[in-house]
N, CA, C and O atoms as a GROMACS GRO file, in nm:
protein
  256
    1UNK      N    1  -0.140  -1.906  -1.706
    1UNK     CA    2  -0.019  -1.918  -1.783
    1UNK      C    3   0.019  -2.064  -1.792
    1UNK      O    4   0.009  -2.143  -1.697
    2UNK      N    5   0.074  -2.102  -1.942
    2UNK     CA    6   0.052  -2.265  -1.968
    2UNK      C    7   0.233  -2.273  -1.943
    2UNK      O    8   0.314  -2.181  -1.959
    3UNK      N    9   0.262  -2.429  -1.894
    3UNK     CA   10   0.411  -2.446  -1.880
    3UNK      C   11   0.477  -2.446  -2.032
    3UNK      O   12   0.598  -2.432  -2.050
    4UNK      N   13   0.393  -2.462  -2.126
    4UNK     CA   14   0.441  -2.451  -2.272
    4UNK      C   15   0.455  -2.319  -2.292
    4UNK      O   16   0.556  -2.302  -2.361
    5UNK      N   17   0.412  -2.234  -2.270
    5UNK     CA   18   0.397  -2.061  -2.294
    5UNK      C   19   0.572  -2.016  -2.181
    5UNK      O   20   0.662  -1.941  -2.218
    6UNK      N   21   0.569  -2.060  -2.106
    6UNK     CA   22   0.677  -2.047  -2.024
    6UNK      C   23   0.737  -2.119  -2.054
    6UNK      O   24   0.809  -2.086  -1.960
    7UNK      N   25   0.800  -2.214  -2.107
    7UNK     CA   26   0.922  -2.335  -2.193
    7UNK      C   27   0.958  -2.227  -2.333
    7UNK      O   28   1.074  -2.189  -2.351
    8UNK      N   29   0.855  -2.190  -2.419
    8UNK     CA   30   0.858  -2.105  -2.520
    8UNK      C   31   0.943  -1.982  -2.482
    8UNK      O   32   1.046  -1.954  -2.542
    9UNK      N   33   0.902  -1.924  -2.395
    9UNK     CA   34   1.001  -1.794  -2.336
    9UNK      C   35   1.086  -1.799  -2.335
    9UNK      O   36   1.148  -1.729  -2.415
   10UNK      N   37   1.163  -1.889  -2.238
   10UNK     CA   38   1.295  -1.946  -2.187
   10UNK      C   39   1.326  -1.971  -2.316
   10UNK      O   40   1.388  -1.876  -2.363
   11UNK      N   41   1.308  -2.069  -2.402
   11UNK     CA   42   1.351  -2.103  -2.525
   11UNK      C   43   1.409  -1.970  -2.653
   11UNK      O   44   1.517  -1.960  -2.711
   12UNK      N   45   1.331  -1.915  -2.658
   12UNK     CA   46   1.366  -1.765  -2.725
   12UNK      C   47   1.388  -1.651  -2.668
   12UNK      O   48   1.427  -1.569  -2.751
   13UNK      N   49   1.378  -1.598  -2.532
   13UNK     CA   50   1.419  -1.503  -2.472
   13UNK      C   51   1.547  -1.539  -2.377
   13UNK      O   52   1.648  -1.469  -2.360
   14UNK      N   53   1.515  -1.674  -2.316
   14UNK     CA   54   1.675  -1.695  -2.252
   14UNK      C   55   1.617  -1.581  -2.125
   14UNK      O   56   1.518  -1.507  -2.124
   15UNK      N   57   1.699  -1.600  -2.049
   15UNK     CA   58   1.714  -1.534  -1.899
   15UNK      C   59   1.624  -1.387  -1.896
   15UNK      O   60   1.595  -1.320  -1.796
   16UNK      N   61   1.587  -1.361  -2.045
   16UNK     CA   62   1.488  -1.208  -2.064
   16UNK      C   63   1.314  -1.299  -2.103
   16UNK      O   64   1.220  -1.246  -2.161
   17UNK      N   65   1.318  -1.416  -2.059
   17UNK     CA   66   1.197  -1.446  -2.053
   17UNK      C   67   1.107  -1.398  -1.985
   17UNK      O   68   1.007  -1.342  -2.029
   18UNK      N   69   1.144  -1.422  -1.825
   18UNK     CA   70   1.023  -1.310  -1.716
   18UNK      C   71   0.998  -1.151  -1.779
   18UNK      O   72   0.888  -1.097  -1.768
   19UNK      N   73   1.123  -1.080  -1.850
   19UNK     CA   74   1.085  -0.985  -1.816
   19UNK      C   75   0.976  -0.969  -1.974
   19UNK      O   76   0.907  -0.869  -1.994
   20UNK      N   77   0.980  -1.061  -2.048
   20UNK     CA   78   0.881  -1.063  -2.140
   20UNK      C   79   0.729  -1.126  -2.100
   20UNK      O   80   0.615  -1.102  -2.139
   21UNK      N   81   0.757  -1.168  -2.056
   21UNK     CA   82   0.607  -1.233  -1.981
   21UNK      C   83   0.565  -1.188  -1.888
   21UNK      O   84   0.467  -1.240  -1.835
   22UNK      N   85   0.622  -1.082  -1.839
   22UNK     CA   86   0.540  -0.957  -1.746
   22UNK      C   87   0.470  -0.865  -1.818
   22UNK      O   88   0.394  -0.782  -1.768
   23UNK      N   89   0.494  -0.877  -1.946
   23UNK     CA   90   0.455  -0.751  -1.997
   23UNK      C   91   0.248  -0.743  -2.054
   23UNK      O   92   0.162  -0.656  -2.074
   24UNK      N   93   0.262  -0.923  -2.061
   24UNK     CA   94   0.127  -0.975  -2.068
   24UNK      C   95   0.068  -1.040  -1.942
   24UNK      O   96  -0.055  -1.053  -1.945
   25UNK      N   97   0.126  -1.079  -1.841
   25UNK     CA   98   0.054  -1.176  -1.720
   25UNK      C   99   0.130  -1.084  -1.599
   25UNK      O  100   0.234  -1.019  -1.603
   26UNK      N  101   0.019  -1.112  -1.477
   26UNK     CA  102   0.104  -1.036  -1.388
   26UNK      C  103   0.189  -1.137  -1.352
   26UNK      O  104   0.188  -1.255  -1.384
   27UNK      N  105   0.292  -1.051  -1.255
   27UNK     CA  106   0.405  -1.106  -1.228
   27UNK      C  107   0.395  -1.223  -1.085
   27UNK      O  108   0.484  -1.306  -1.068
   28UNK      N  109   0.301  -1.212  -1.014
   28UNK     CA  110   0.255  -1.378  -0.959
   28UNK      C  111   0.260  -1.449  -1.046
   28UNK      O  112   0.364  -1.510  -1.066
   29UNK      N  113   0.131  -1.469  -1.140
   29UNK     CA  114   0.134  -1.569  -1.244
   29UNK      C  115   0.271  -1.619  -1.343
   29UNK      O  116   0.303  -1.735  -1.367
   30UNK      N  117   0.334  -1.502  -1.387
   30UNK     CA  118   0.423  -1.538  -1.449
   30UNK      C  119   0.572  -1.642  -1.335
   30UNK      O  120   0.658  -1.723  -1.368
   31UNK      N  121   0.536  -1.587  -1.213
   31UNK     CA  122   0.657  -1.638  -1.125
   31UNK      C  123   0.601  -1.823  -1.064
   31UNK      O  124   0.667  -1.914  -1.012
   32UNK      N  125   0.474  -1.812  -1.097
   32UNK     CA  126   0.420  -1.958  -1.030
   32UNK      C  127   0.425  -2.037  -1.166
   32UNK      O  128   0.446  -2.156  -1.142
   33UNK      N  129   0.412  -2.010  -1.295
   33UNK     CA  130   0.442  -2.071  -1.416
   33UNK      C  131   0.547  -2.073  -1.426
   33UNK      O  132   0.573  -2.136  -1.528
   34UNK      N  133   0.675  -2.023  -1.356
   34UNK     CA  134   0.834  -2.066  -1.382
   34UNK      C  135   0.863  -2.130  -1.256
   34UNK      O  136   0.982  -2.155  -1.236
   35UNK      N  137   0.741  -2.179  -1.123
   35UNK     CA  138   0.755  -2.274  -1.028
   35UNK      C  139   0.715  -2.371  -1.118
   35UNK      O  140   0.786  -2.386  -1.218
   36UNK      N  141   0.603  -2.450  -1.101
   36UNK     CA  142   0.526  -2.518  -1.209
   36UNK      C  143   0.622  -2.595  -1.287
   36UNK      O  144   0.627  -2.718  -1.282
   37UNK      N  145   0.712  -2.511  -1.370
   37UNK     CA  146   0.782  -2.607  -1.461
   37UNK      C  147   0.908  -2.644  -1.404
   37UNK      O  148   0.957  -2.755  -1.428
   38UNK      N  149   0.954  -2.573  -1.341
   38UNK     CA  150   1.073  -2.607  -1.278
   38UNK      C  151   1.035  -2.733  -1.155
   38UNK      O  152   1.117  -2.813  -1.110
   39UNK      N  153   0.899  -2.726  -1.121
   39UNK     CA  154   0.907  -2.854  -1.027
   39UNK      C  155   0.872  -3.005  -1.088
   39UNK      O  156   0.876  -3.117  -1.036
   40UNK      N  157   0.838  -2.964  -1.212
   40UNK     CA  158   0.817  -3.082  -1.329
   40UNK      C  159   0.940  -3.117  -1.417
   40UNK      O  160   0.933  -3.181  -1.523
   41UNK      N  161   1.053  -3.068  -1.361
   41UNK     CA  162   1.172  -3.111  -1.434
   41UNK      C  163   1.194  -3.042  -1.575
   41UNK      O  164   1.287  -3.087  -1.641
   42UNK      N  165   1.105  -2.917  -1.639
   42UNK     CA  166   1.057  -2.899  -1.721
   42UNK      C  167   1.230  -2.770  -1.734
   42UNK      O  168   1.280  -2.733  -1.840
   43UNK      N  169   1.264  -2.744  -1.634
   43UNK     CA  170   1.377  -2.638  -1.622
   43UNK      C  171   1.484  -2.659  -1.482
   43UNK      O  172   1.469  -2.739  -1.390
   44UNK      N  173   1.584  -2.569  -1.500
   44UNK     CA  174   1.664  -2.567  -1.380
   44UNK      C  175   1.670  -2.438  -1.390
   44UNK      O  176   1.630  -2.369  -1.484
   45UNK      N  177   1.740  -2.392  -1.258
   45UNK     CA  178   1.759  -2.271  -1.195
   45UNK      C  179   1.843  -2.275  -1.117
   45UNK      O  180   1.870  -2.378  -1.055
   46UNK      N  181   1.917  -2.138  -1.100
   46UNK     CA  182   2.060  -2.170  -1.018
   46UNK      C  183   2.011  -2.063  -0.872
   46UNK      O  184   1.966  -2.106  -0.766
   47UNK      N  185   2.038  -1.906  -0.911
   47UNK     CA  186   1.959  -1.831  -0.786
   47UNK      C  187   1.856  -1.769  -0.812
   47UNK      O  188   1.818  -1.694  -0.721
   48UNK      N  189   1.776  -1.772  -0.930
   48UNK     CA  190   1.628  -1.729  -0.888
   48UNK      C  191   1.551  -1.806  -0.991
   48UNK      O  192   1.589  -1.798  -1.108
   49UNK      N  193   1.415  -1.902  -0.951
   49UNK     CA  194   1.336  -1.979  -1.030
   49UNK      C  195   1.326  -1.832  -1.229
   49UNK      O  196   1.348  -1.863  -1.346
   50UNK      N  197   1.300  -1.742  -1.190
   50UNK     CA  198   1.290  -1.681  -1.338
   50UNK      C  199   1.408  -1.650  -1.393
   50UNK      O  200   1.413  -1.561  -1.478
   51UNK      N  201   1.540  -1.733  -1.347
   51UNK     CA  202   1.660  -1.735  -1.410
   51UNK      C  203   1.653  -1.843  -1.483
   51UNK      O  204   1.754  -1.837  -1.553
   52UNK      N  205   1.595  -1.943  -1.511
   52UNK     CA  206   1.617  -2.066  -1.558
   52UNK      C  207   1.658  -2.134  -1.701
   52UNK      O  208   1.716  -2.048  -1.767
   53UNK      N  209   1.652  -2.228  -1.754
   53UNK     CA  210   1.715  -2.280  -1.868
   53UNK      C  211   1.616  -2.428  -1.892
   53UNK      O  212   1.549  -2.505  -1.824
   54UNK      N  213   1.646  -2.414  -2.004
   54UNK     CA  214   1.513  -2.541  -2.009
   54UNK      C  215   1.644  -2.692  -1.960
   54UNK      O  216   1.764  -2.666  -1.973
   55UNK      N  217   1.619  -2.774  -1.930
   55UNK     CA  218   1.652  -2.944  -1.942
   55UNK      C  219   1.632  -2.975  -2.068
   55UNK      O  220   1.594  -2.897  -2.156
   56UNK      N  221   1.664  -3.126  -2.085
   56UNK     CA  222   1.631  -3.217  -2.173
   56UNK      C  223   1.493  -3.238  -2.179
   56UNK      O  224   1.445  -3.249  -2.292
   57UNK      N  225   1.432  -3.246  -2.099
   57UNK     CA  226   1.305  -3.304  -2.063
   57UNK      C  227   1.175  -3.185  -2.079
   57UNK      O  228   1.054  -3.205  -2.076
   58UNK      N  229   1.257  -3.040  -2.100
   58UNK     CA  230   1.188  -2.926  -2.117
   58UNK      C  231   1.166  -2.919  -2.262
   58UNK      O  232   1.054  -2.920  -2.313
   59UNK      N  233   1.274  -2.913  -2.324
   59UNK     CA  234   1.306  -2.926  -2.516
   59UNK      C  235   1.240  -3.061  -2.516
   59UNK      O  236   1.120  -3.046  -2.543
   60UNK      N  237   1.265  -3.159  -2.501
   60UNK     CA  238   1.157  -3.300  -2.532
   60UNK      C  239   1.003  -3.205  -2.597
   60UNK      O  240   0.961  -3.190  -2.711
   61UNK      N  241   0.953  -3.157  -2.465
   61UNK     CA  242   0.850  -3.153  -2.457
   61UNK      C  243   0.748  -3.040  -2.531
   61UNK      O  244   0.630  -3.050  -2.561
   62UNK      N  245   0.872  -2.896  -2.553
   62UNK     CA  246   0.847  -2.837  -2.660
   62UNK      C  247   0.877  -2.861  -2.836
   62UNK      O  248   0.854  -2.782  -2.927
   63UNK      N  249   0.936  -2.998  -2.843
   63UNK     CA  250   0.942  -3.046  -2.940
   63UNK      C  251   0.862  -3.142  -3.017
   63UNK      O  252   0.863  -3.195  -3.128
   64UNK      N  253   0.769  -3.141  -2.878
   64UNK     CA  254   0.690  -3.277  -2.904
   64UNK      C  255   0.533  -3.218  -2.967
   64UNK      O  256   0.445  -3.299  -2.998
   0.00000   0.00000   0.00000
C-alpha cells in the first residue's frame, strides 16, 4: 500500500478512509500505510493513527 493511495483516501473518504481501504488490503497493511504517512508528516492524528487528516505537507504532495 503506497502513502499516495492512503493520502487519496483520507482526502475523499475523510475519517471513512480505513474503513474503505480494508475492503481491498488487509487491515495490517492498511494500518502500517496510515503509520508510514503519519510518520512522514504526510498526516496528523488525534486518538487513533486511522483517524487522521492530511497536513499541509500531505495536500502539497497529493497535489504535486
Amino acid at each position: 500500500m503506497s502513502t499516495d493511495m492512503v493520502l487519496a483516501a483520507i482526502r475523499d473518504h475523510e475519517f471513512a478512509a480505513y474503513d474503505v481501504l480494508v475492503k481491498q488490503y488487509s487491515s495490517e497493511a492498511v494500518i502500517a500505510g496510515f503509520t508510514d504517512a503519519a510518520r512522514n508528516g504526510f498526516t496528523t492524528f488525534g486518538v487513533a493513527v486511522h483517524l487522521a487528516s492530511l497536513t499541509d505537507k500531505g495536500r502539497k504532495r497529493l497535489s504535486s
